[in-house]
Structure formats: C-alpha cells, structure tokens
VOVOZA-302216 format. One record per residue (C-alpha): residue number from 0; x negated, y negated, z. Coordinates in steps of 0.2 Angstrom, whole numbers, plus 2048, in hexadecimal, padded with zeros to 3 digits. Each point is the difference from the previous one (the first is absolute). Layout:
N
+-----+------+-------+-----+
:  nr : east : north :  up :
+-----+------+-------+-----+
: NUM :    X :     Y :   Z :
...
+-----+------+-------+-----+
This chain:
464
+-----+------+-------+-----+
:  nr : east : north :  up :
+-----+------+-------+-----+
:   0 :  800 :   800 : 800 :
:   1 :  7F9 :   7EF : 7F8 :
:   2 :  801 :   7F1 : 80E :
:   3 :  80E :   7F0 : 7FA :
:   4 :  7FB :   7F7 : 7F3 :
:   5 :  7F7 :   7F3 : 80C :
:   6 :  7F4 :   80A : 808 :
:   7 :  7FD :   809 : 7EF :
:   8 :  7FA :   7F0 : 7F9 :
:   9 :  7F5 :   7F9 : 80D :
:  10 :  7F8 :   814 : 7FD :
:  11 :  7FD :   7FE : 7EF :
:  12 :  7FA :   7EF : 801 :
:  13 :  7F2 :   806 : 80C :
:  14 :  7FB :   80F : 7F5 :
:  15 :  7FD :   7F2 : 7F4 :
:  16 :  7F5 :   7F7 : 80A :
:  17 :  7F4 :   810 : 803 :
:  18 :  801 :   804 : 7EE :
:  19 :  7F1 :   7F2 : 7FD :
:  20 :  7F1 :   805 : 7F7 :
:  21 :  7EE :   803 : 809 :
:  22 :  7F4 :   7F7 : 7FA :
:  23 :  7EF :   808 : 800 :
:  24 :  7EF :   7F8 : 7FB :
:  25 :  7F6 :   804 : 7F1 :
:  26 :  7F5 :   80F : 7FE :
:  27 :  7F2 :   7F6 : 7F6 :
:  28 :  7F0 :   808 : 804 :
:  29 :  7F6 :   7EE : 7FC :
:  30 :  7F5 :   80B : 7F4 :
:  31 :  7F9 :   7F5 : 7F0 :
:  32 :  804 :   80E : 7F5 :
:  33 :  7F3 :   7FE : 7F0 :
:  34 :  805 :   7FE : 7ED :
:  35 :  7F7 :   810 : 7FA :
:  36 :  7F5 :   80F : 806 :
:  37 :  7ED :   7FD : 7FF :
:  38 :  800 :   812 : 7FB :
:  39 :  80C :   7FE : 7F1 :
:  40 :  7FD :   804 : 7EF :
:  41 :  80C :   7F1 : 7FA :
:  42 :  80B :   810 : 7F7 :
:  43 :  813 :   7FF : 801 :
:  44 :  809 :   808 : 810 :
:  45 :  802 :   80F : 7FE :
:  46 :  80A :   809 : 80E :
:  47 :  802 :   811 : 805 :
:  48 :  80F :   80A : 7FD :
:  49 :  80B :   808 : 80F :
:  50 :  7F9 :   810 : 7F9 :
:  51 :  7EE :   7F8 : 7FE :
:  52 :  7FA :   812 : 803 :
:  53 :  806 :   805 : 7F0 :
:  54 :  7F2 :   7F5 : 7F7 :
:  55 :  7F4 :   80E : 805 :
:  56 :  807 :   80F : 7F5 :
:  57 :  801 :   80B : 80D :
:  58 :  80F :   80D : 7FF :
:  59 :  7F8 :   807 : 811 :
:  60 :  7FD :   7EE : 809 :
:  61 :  814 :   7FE : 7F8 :
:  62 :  804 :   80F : 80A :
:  63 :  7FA :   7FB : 810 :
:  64 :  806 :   7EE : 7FE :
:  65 :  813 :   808 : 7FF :
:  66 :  7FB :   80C : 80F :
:  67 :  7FC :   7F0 : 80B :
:  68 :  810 :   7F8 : 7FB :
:  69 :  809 :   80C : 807 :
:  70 :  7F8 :   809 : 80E :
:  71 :  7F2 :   7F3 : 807 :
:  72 :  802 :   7FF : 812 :
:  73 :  7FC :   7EE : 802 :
:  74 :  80C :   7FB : 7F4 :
:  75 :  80D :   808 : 808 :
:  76 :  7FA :   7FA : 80F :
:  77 :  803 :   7EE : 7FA :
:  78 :  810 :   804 : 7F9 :
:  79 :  805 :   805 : 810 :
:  80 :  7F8 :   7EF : 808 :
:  81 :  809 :   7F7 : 7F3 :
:  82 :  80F :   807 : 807 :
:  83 :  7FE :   7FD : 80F :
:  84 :  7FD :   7ED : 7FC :
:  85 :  80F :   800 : 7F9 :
:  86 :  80C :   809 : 80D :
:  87 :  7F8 :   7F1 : 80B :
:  88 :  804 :   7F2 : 7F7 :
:  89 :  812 :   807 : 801 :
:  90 :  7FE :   802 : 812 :
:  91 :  7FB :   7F0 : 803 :
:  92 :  80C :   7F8 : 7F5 :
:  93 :  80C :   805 : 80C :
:  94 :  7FB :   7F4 : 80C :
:  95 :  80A :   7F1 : 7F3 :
:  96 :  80F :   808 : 800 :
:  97 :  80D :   802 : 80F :
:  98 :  7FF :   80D : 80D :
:  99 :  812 :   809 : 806 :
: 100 :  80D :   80D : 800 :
: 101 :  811 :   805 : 801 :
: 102 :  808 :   809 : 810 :
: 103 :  80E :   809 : 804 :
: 104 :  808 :   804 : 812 :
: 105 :  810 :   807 : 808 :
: 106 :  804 :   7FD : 814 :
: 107 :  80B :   80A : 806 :
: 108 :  806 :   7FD : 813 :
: 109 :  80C :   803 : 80D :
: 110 :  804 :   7F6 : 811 :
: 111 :  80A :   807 : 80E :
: 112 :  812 :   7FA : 802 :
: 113 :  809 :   7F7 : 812 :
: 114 :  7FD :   80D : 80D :
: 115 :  810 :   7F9 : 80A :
: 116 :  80A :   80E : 7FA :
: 117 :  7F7 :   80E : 7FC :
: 118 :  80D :   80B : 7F7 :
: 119 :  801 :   7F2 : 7F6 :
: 120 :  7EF :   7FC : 7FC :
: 121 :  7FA :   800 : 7ED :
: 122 :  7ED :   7FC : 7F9 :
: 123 :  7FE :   7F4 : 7F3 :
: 124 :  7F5 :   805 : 7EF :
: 125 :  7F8 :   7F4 : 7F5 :
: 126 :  7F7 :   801 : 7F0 :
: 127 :  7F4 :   7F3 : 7F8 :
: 128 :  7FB :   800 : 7F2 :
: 129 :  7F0 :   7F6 : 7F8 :
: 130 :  7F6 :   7FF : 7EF :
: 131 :  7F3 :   7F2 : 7FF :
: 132 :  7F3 :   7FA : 7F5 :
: 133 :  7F3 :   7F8 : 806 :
: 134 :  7EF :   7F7 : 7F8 :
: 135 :  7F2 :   7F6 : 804 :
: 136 :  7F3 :   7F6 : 7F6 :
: 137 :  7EE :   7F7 : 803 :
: 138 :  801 :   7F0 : 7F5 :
: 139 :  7F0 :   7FF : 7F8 :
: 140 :  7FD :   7EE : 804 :
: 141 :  7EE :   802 : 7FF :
: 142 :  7FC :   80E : 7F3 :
: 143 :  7FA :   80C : 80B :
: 144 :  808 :   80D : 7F9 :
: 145 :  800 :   7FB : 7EE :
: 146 :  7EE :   7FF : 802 :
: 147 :  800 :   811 : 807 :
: 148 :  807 :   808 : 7F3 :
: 149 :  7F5 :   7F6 : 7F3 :
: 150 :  7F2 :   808 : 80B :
: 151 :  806 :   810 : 7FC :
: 152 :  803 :   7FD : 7EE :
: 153 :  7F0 :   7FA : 7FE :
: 154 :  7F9 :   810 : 80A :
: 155 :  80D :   80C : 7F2 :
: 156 :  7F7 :   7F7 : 7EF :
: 157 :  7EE :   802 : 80A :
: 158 :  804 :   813 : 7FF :
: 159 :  807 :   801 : 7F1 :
: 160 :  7EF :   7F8 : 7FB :
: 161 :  7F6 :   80C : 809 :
: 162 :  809 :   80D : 7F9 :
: 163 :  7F8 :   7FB : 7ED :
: 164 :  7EE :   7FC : 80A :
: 165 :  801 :   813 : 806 :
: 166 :  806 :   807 : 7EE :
: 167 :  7F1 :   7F7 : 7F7 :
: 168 :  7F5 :   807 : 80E :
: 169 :  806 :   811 : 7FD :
: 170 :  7FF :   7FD : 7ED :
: 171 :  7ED :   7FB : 801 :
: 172 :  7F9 :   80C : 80E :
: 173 :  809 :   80E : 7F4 :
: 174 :  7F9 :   7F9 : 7F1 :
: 175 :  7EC :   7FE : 808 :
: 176 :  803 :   811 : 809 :
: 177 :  804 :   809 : 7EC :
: 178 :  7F1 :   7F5 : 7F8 :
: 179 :  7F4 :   806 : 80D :
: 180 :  805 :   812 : 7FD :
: 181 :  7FE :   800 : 7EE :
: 182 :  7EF :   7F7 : 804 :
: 183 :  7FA :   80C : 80B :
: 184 :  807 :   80C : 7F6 :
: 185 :  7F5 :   7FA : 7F0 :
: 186 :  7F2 :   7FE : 80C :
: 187 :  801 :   813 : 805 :
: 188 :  801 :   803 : 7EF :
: 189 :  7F1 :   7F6 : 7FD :
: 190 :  7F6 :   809 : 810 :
: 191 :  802 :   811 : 7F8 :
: 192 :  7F8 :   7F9 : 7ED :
: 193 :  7F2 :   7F9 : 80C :
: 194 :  800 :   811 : 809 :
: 195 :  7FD :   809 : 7F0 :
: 196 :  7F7 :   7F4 : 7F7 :
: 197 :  7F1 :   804 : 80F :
: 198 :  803 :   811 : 7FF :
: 199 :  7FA :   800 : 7ED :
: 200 :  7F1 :   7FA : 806 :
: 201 :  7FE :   80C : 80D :
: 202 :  803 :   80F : 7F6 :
: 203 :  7F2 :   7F9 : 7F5 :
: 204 :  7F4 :   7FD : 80D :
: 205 :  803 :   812 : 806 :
: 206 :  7FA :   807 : 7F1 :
: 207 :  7F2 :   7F4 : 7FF :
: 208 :  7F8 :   806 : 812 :
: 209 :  806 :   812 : 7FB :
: 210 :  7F5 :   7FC : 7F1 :
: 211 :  7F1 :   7FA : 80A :
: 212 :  804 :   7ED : 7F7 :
: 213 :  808 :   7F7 : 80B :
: 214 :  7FB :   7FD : 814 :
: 215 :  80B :   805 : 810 :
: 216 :  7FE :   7EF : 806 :
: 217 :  80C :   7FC : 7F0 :
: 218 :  80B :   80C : 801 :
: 219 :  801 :   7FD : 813 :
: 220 :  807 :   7ED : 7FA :
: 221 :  80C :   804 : 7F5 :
: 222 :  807 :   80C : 80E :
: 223 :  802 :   7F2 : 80B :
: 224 :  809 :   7F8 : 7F5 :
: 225 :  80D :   80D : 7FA :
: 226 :  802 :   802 : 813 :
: 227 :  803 :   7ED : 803 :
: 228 :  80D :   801 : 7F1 :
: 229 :  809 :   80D : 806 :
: 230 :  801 :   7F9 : 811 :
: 231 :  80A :   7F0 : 7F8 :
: 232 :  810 :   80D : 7FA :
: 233 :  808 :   803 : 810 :
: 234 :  803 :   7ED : 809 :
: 235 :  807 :   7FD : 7ED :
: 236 :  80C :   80E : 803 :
: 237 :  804 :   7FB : 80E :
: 238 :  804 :   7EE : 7FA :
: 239 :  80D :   807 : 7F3 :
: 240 :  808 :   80C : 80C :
: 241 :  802 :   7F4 : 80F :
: 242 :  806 :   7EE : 7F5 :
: 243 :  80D :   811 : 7F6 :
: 244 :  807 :   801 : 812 :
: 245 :  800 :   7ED : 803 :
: 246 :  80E :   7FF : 7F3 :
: 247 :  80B :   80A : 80A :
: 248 :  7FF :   7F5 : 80E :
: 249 :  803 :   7EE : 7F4 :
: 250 :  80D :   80A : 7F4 :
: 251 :  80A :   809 : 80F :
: 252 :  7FD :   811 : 7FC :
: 253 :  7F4 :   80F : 806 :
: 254 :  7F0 :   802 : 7FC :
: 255 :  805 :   810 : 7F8 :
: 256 :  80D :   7F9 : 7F4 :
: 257 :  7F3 :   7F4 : 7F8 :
: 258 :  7F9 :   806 : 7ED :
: 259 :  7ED :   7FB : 7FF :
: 260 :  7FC :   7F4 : 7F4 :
: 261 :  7FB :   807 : 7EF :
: 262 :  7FD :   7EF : 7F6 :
: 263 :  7F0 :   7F9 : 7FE :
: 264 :  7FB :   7ED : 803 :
: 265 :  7FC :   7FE : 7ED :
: 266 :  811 :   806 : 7FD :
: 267 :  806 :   7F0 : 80A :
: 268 :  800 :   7ED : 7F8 :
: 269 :  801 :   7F0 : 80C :
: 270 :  811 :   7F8 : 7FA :
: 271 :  7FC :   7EC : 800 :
: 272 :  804 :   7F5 : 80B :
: 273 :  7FE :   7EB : 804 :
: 274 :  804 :   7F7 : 80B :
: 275 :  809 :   7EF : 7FE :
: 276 :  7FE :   7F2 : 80B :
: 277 :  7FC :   802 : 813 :
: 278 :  811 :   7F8 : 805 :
: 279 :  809 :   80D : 7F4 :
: 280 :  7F6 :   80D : 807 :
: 281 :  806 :   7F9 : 814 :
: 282 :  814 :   803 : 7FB :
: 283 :  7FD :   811 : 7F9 :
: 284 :  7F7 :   80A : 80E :
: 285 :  80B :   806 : 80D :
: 286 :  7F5 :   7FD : 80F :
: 287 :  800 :   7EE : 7FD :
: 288 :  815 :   801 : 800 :
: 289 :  7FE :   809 : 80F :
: 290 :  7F5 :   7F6 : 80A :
: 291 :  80E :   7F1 : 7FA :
: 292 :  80D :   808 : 807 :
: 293 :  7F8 :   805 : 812 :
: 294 :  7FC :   7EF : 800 :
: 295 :  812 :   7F7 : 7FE :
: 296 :  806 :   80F : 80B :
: 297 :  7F4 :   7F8 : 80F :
: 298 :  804 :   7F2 : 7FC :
: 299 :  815 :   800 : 801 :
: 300 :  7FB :   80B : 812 :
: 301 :  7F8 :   7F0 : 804 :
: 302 :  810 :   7F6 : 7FC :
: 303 :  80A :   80D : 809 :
: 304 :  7F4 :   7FF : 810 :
: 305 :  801 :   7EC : 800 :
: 306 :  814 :   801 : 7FE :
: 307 :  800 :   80E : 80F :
: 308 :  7FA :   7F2 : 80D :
: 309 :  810 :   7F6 : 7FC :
: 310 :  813 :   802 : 807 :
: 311 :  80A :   80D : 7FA :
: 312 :  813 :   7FC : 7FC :
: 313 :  80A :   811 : 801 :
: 314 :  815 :   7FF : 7F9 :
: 315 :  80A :   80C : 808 :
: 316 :  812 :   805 : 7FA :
: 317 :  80F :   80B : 804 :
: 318 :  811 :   806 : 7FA :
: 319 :  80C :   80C : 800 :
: 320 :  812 :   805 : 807 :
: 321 :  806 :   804 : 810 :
: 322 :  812 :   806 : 806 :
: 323 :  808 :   80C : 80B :
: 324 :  80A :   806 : 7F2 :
: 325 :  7F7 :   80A : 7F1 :
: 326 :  80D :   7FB : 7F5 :
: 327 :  7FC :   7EE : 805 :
: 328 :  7ED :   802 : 7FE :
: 329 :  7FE :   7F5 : 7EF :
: 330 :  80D :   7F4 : 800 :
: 331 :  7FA :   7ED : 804 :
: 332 :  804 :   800 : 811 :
: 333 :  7F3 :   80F : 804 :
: 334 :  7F2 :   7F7 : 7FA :
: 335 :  7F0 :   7F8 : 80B :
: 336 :  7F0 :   7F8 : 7FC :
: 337 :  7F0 :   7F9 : 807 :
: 338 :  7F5 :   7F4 : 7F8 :
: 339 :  7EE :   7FB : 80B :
: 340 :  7F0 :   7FA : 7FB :
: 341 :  7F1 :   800 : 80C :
: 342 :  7F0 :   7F9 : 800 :
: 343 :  7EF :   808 : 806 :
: 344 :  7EF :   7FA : 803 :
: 345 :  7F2 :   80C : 803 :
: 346 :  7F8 :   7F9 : 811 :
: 347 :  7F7 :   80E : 808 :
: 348 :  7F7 :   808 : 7F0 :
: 349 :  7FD :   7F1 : 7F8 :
: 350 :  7EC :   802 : 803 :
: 351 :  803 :   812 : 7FA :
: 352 :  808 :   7F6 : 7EE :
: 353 :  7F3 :   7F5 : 801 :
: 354 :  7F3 :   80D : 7FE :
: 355 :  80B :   80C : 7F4 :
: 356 :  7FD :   7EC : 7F5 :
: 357 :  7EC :   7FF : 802 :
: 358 :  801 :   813 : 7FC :
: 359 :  809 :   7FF : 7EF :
: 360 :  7F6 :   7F1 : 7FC :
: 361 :  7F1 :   807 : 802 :
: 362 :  805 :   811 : 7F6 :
: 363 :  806 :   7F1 : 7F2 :
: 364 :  7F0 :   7F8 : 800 :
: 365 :  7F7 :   814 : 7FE :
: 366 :  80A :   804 : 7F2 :
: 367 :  7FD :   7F0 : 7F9 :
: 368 :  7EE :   803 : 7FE :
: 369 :  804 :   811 : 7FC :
: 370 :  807 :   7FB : 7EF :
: 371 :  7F2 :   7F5 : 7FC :
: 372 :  7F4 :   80F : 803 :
: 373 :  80C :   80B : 7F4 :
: 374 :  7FD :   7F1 : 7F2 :
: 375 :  7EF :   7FE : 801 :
: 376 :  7FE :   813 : 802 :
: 377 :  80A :   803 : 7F1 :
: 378 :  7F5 :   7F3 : 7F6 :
: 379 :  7F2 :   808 : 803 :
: 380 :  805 :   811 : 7FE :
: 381 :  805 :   7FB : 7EE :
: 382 :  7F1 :   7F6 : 7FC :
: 383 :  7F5 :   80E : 807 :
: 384 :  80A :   80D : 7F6 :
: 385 :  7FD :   7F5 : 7ED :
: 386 :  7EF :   800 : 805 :
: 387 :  7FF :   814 : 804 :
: 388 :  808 :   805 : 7F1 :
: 389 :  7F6 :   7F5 : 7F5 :
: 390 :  7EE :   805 : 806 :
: 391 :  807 :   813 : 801 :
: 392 :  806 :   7FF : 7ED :
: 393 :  7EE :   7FA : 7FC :
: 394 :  7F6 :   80B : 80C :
: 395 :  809 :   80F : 7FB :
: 396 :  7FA :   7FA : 7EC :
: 397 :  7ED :   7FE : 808 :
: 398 :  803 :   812 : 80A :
: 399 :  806 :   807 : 7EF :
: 400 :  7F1 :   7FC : 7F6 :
: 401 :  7F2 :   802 : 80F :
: 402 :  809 :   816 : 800 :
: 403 :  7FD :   801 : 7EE :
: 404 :  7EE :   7FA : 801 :
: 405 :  800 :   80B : 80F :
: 406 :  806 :   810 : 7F7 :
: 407 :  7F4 :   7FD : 7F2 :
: 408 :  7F0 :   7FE : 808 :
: 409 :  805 :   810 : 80B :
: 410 :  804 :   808 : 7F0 :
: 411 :  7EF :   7FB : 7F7 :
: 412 :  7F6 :   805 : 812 :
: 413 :  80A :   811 : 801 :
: 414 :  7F8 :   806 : 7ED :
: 415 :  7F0 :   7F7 : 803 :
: 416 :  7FE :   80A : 80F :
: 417 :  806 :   80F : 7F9 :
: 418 :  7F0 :   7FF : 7F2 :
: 419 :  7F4 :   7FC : 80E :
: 420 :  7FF :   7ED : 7F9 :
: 421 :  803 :   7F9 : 812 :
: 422 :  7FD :   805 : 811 :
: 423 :  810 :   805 : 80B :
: 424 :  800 :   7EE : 809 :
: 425 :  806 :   7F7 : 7F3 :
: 426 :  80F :   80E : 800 :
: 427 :  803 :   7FD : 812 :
: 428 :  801 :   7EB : 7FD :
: 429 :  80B :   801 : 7F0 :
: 430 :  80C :   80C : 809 :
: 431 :  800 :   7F7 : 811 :
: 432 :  805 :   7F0 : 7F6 :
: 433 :  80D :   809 : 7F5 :
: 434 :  808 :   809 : 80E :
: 435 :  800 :   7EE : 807 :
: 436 :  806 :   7F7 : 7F4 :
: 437 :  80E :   80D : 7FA :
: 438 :  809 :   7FE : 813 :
: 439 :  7FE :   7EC : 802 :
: 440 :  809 :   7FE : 7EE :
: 441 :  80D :   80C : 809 :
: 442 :  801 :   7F3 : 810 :
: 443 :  7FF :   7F1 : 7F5 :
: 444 :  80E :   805 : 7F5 :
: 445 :  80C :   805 : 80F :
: 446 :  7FB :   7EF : 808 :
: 447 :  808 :   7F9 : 7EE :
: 448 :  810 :   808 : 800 :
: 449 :  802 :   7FE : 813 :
: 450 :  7FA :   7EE : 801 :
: 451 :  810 :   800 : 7F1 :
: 452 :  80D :   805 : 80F :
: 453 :  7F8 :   7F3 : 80C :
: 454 :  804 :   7F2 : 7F2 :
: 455 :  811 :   808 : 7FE :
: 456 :  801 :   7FF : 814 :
: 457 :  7FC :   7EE : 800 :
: 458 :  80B :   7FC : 7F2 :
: 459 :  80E :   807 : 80C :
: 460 :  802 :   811 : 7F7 :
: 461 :  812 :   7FD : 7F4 :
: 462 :  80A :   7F5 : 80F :
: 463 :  806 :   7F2 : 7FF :
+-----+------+-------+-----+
C-alpha cells in the first residue's frame, strides 16, 4: 500500500535529490607522452590481429591457442573475478534504492466476561487483522553512495581489463614456451649431426693408430670430444620434455594429453608488425585500461570516504490496512500510514571516518603512480621490443652466413685431414667453431621469432 498522494510526493521529490551525479577528478597521469618511438622505423602502423598468433603458420601453435581459450585456468579464474565484480556492483547498487517489506498478521483474542453472575458469564473473542508496507530510504545528499557504486563500477571494468591482460599473458607464455621447444628441438637435432660429425673423425683416427700413423695422444682428443658431445643430448631432452609439459599447465590440460611439437623453426615465418604512435600504442594495451580504471575506482572510494563524515538523512514510510473485520480490511477506512525522516551524525567514530579518508587517499595517490609506471613501462617495453626484433632479423642474417663459412672450412679440414694434408688440430678448431656456430644461429633465430611475440605483447596483442 502506496502512502496519499502528499507524502508520496515529498518521497519522490527526495529520491530526486539523491539522484545527483558524483563528480570524480581526472585520471591524467601528468605524463608528456612523446610524438614518435625513438625506435621506430617511420613504417605505417601495423597492428596485430585478435588471432596475431596465426601470423606464425603454425597449425600446432593454432591448436594450443584454442586449448587455452578454453581450458586455461587463469582465464577462467578471471572470468570468475570478473563475475564477482559484477555481482558487487549489484550489491552495492542496492544501497540507492529503498530498503522494506510487506507484512502480514492476524490477532486473535479473548477477554473474560462480568464475573457477577457466573452462569451468565460469556468471553469475548476478537480478531485483528493487519497488512502493512513499510520502506525506508538514505537520501544521498552527499554522493556517498553514488560514489560507492562508481567505485565498484570502476573495480567491474578494471577486471574485465585484467581479464584481456591475463589472456595476452597466456597467449605469449604459450607462444615462447612452443618456440623454445621447436628450438631446442632443432638444437638436439643439431647436437646429434655434431655427435656424428666427431665420430667420423674418430673412426678415422682409430684406424690411423691401428695403422701405426696416427698417435694415442690424438685419438685420446678426439675421444674427449665425442664424450663432451654426447654429454650436451640429455639437458636438451630434458628442455623439450619439461617446456612439452609446461603447456599443460598454460593450456589447462595434462601433461599427458599434449602432442610434442613436430614443426621446425624454419618451418615458421615472423608475421610483421609496427607499431603506430606511442599514444596509440597507450589505448590499445589492456594493462594501461586497467591501471585507469583502479585508479577512478580509488578515487570515487575517496569521494565516498569524504561523504561518509557527513550527516546522513534516512526517510522512513508506512502503509497498510487495519480492521477487526476481514471483510473490512481494504476499504478506506482500514488504512494507516507513517511518514518520518531522521537525521544522523556519526559522533563517536568520526576519527575512525577520518582515518577510513587518509586511507583511501593514500591508496588513490598509490594507484595514481601506479598507472604512470604502467605508461612508461609500456613505452619502453615497445621501444625495447622494435629494437630486439630489428638487431635479431640482422643477427640472425650475420649467424646465417658465419654457419655456412663454418660448415665449409669444417668440410675442407675434414678431407684435408683425411689425405694427411693437415694435422688433427686444425679438425678440432674448425669443428669446435662449427658445432658453435650451428647452436647460436639456433638461439639467435628463436630470439627473432620470440622478440616478434614481445612486440605483439607491447602492441597490446589484437585488444582494443
């Protein structure tokens, strides 16, 4: 039951009042953002994709991708946090809106009759019967609860931020953990051409001392160096069997359920990539969003903590019927109302306010320079990711062509030796420096493709 039209209106005009908006200040982080990247190769932006990972040709990085997206645990763990950010911005959105119910009750009761004459004497029954309505309402004079809930608004989009910031983690842990499989992979591969290449040599030096042409002290060096060969293959099966079972934990599955990599890093290409301006580059990365957001959210608690040291105005409101009769119950004459206001200012806890204030400004003024670190870190993680994958495109050119002089001076020392032409120490060199040079063009080239996934990283990965 509604109260008369008066009380109704002087109701609706205070929910009016409380409806005002909260005004928070600014999150500008004061940071002189510059025009270009010193790093920049002045080519037009190019962003990533949402499936940037795609770019790599890899059915087998595709797969994983898709395994992560649905079955990493730390995305479903934000999902659930950005649920829970959300049931709490309902929660305190309730605090704006009245609180009541509606109740119910029947009294049933008897008095005694006159006692004078007791054959005479009768009780009297009456029933009662009652339905009421009652509400009451906190005006919102001050914004404390409008600023509340903008605190948890803000709090709902810093999680639904953080919930693209852990996917692009995911994305570029899976894609670094795969590269360095198929590099160690190629480097095992490489180890057992290394292995067999000083075996060759050892096999010929054993006929040489079976001969009588050849010395023990050479044939005791070459041994050596089949040994320390050999002893390089387990730690680089190791590598490929332990980052194999890393993908279980990043994609959501057992170790048992993940297929081994069978591609090589030739078989791979770096999909391009550049990068636009740095303040294009700020609004599409999710960290930065995020730190926004966490930001405003400290800073509307701050409101909220400024507005709880005020008075509070609380409406209170009845209605509802009232009559002996049931049949009566609803007409006009059974009905009742209240209408009060009160007025309440916190006394004893108002150092305990005061300091709930210093608190949230102090948290404020963290988060505050916690989003300035977040630009400059993002800054420079994408002006140190232009400059890794540029040196890395031209080391791995230099590495190329340092192997193939490698390989042919090993080649040229192998028959040489073979003739007699040269003694065995020029073998040893040109294969120490082949073996060499074969595994740093392996490192080199996966510090390319993965110095490509940090500039996708930096780039924000395909969000926006």
């Amino acid at each position: 039951m509604l109260p008369p039209a008066a009380p109704r209106r002087a109701l609706c005009a205070a929910l009016l009042l409380s409806g005002c908006a909260v005004r928070l200040p600014g999150t500008d982080p004061g940071i002189d953002t510059p025009a270009e990247f010193t790093a920049g190769t002045g080519a037009p932006a190019a962003w990533p994709s949402a499936d940037w990972w795609k770019g790599f040709g890899s059915p087998e990085l595709d797969a994983l991708m898709a395994a992560a997206a649905a079955g990493s645990f730390d995305i479903r763990a934000a999902e659930a946090r950005l649920r829970q950010a959300d049931a709490q911005v309902r929660i305190t959105g309730q605090a704006l809106l009245p609180t009541g119910g509606i109740s119910t009750s029947v009294t049933r009761s008897q008095t005694p009759g006159s006692t004078s004459t007791p054959a005479r004497a009768s009780a009297t029954q009456r029933t009662l019967s009652a339905a009421t309505l009652s509400a009451s309402y906190e005006l919102d004079f001050w914004g404390r609860n409008r600023a509340a809930l903008e605190a948890a608004r803000q709090a709902r989009s810093a999680s639904r931020f953080n919930l693209a910031v852990v996917a692009l983690t995911t994305q570029a842990s899976i894609a670094n953990t795969y590269l360095q499989i198929l590099a160690s992979r190629e480097q095992l591969d490489i180890q057992q051409q290394n292995l067999a290449a000083a075996e060759r040599i050892l096999a010929v030096l054993q006929r040489q001392v079976a001969a009588g042409t050849s010395a023990g002290l050479e044939l005791a060096q070459q041994q050596t160096l089949v040994d320390q060969q050999r002893a390089l293959l387990p730690p680089l099966r190791q590598a490929v069997a332990q980052n194999t079972a890393s993908l279980g934990t990043l994609t959501g599955q057992v170790p048992e359920r993940i297929d081994a990599p069978r591609l090589t890093l030739g078989d791979l290409r770096v999909p391009p990539a550049s990068p636009g301006l740095p303040a294009e580059v700020l609004t599409r990365r999710p960290d930065i969003a995020q730190a926004e957001a966490t930001l405003a959210q400290y800073q509307a608690s701050v409101v909220s903590a400024r507005a709880a040291l005020l008075p509070t105005v609380t409406l209170t409101a009845s209605g509802g019927f009232q009559s002996l009769v049931i049949e009566n119950l609803i007409r006009p004459g059974s009905a009742l109302f209240s209408l009060a206001a009160g007025l309440t200012q916190p006394v004893f806890q108002f150092g305990q306010l005061r300091a709930q204030l210093r608190l949230t400004e102090a948290q404020a003024t963290e988060m505050l320079e916690d989003y300035r670190k977040a630009i400059v870190a993002a800054l420079v993680d994408t002006e140190n990711a232009i400059v890794a994958l540029r040196e890395t495109t031209d080391q791995e050119s230099l590495q190329a062509a340092a192997t193939r002089s490698a390989q042919a001076a090993q080649t040229i020392a192998e028959n040489q030796f073979r003739v007699g032409t040269v003694p065995l120490i020029n073998v040893l060199n040109t294969q120490q420096t082949l073996f060499s040079a074969r595994n740093q063009l392996v490192q080199v080239r996966l510090a390319r493709f993965q110095a490509a996934v940090g500039l996708f990283r930096a780039l924000g990965g395909g969000w926006s």
